[in-house]
N, C-alpha and C positions, 0 to 999 in steps of 0.2 A: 469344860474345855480340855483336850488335851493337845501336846507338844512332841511335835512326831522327832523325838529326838534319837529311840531306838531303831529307827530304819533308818536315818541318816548316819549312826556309826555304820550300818551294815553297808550303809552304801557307798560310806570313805572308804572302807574296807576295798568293797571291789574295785574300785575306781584306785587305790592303790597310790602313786608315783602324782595322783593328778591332783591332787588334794584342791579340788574347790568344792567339791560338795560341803566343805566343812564349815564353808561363811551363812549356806543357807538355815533354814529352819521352816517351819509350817505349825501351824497352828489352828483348829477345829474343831468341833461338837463332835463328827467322827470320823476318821483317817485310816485307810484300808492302803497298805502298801502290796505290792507287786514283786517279790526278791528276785524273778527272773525278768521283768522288763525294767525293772528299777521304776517304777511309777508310782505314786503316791494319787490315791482318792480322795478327794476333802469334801465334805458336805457341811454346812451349818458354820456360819462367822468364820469362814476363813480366811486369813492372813498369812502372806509369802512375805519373806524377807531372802532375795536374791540380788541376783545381776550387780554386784560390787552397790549396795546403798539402797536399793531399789524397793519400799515396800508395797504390796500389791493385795486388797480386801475384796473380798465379796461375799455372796453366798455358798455358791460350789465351787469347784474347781479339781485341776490334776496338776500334779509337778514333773518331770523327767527329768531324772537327774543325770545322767548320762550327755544329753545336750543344753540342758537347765531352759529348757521350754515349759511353756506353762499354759493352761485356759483356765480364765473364770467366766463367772456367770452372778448375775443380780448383783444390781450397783455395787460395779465393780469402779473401784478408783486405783490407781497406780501412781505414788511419789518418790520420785529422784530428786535429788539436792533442789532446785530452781525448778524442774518440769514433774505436771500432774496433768495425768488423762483420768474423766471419768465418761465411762458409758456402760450400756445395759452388758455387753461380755468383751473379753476383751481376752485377745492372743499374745503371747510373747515368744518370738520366732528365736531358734540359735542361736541365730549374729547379730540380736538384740536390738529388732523392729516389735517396736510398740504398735499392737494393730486394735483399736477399739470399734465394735458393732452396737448401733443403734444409740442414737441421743449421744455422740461422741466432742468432748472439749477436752483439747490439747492447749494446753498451753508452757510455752517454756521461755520463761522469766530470762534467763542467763541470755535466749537469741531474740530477744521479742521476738518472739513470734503467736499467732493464735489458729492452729486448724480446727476446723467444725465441720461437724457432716454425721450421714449416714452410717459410714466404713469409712475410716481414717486410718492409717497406713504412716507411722517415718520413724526415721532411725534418725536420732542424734547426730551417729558416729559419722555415718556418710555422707548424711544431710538428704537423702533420698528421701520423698512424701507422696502418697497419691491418697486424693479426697474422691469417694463418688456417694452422689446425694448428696443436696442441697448444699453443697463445698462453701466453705470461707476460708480462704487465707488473710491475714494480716501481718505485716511486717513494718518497720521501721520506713521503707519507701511507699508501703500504701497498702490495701483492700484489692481480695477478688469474689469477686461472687458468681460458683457456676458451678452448674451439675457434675461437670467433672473435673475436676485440679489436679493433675499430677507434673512433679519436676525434682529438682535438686536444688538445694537451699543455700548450700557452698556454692556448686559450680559458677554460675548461676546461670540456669532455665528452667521456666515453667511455663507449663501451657494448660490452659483454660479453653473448655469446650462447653458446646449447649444453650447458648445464650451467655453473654457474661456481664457483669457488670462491673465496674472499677474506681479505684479512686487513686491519684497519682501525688504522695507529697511531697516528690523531687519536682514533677510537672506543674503541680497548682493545678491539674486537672481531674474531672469526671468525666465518665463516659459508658459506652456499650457496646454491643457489637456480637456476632455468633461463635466468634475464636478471638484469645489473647495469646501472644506467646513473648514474655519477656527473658531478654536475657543480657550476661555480664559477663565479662570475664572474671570471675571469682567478686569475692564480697567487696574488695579494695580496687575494683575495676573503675573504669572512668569511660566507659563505652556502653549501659547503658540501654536497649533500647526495646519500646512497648510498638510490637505490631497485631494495631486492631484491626480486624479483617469482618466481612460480609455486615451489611449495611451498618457501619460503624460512623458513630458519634462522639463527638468530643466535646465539651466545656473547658477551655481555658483562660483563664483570667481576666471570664465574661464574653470570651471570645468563642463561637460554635464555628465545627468543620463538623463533614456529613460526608461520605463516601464510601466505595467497595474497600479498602484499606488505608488505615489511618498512620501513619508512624511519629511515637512521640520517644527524640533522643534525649537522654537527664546531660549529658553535658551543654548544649547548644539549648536547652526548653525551648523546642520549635516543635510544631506537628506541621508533617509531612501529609500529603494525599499523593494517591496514585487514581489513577481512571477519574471519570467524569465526576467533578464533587462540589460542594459546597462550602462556602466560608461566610460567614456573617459576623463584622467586626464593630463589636459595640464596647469595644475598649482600649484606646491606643496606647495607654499609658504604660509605662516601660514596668519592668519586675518591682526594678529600685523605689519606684515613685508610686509602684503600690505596698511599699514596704519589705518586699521578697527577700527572700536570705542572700548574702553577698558567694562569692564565687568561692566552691569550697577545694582545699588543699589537693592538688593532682597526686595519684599514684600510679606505677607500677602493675596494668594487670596480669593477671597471673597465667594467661593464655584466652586468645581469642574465643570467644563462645558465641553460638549464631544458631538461627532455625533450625541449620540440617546438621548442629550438633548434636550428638543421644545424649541423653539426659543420665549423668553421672547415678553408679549408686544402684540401679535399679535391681530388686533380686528377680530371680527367675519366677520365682511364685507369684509378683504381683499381678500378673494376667491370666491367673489362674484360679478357679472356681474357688470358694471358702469351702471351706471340710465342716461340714454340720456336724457338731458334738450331740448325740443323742443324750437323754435323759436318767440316769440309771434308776 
């Protein structure tokens, strides 16, 4: 094992006045540095320790220490204080978007939160995510299941494509439909609302609705239909009298958020091809 600790003075060195290269280190079977592009090689049990906490293992990988980006390769896992991604490689971009490929679980403790998927995509700081393949989000309000999940976790919006399925625990419901797109005005928002759109279905509180767009608001727990729909009520019994949680404390949102909001956060790169790392 060796501790690339010789090219990291040389690279505080050039790096000068900016002194963060000096929190990192690298570690590996064998580390080939780069003194003109500032990049480190790693093959064999490599481990990063970056990004203010952040340790990152796998089998190969490169460092840049200049924007403190990184790739690995072969069960790679990456942990910060409360949140751990592990998948088959995994990028870590500049402005410090964790992006893991192939067999990827995110999870971070501190937001409940759970991404899963193919290509998984989010940044902490900004609260920006996008899932494609086989997507799972989980959050403290509920479950989404759909080929493609991308939104903002702060703002709050996110939309689900491709078939979706869901599970609502501010609503007490399930459902499906071809598009989800929820949104909030920020995390302390009191507004709210899941619009299921193209032959969407709902389960709530034993009660089904069937229609081209479904709309279920968390303040009011009602589902709305729009165009020609269906309701079948086989449960009159009120929230209360099935137990349901009582009416919870109003706040303050932090700015209206709605469909034909952009979704907070997003970098330029995420709608852009992944850069295949060749083999060395």
């Amino acid at each position: 094992m060796k501790t690339f600790y010789t090219a990291l003075m040389l690279a505080a060195v050039s790096l000068g006045a900016m002194g963060t290269a000096m929190a990192d280190d690298i570690t590996a079977d064998v580390l080939t540095y780069d003194g003109k592009t500032k990049v480190v090689s790693a093959k064999g049990n490599v481990v990063i320790h970056a990004n203010e906490g952040a340790t990152i293992t796998g089998t190969n990988g490169e460092y840049h220490f200049e924007d403190r980006s990184a790739f690995l390769e072969g069960g790679v896992k990456y942990v910060k204080e409360q949140s751990t991604l592990t998948a088959e490689k995994m990028y870590l971009y500049k402005d410090r978007t964790a992006r893991g490929i192939g067999s990827v679980d995110f999870v971070d403790l501190s937001e409940h939160r759970i991404l899963r998927g193919d290509d998984v995509m989010y940044n902490a700081g900004t609260g920006f995510g996008k899932i494609e393949g086989n997507g799972y989000l989980e959050t403290a309000d509920g479950t989404l299941s759909a080929p493609h999940i991308e939104g903002n976790l702060k703002q709050i919006k996110v939309v689900a494509t491709g078939g979706v399925d869901l599970t609502s625990t501010t609503n007490n419901a399930v459902g499906y439909g071809d598009q989800a797109v929820y949104t909030r005005s920020g995390r302390d928002g009191t507004d709210g609302k899941m619009v299921l759109s193209g032959n969407a279905w709902v389960n709530q509180n034993g009660n089904t609705f069937e229609g081209p767009e479904l709309v279920l608001r968390d303040a009011d727990k009602v589902v709305e239909t729009t165009g020609r729909s269906t309701i079948t009520i086989t449960n009159t019994k009120s929230p209360s009298e099935e137990g349901g949680e009582g009416d919870s404390q109003p706040s303050v949102p932090a700015g209206p958020v709605n469909q034909a909001t952009p979704i907070a956060g997003r970098p330029e790169y995420a709608g852009s091809p992944l850069e295949i790392k060749d083999n060395k």
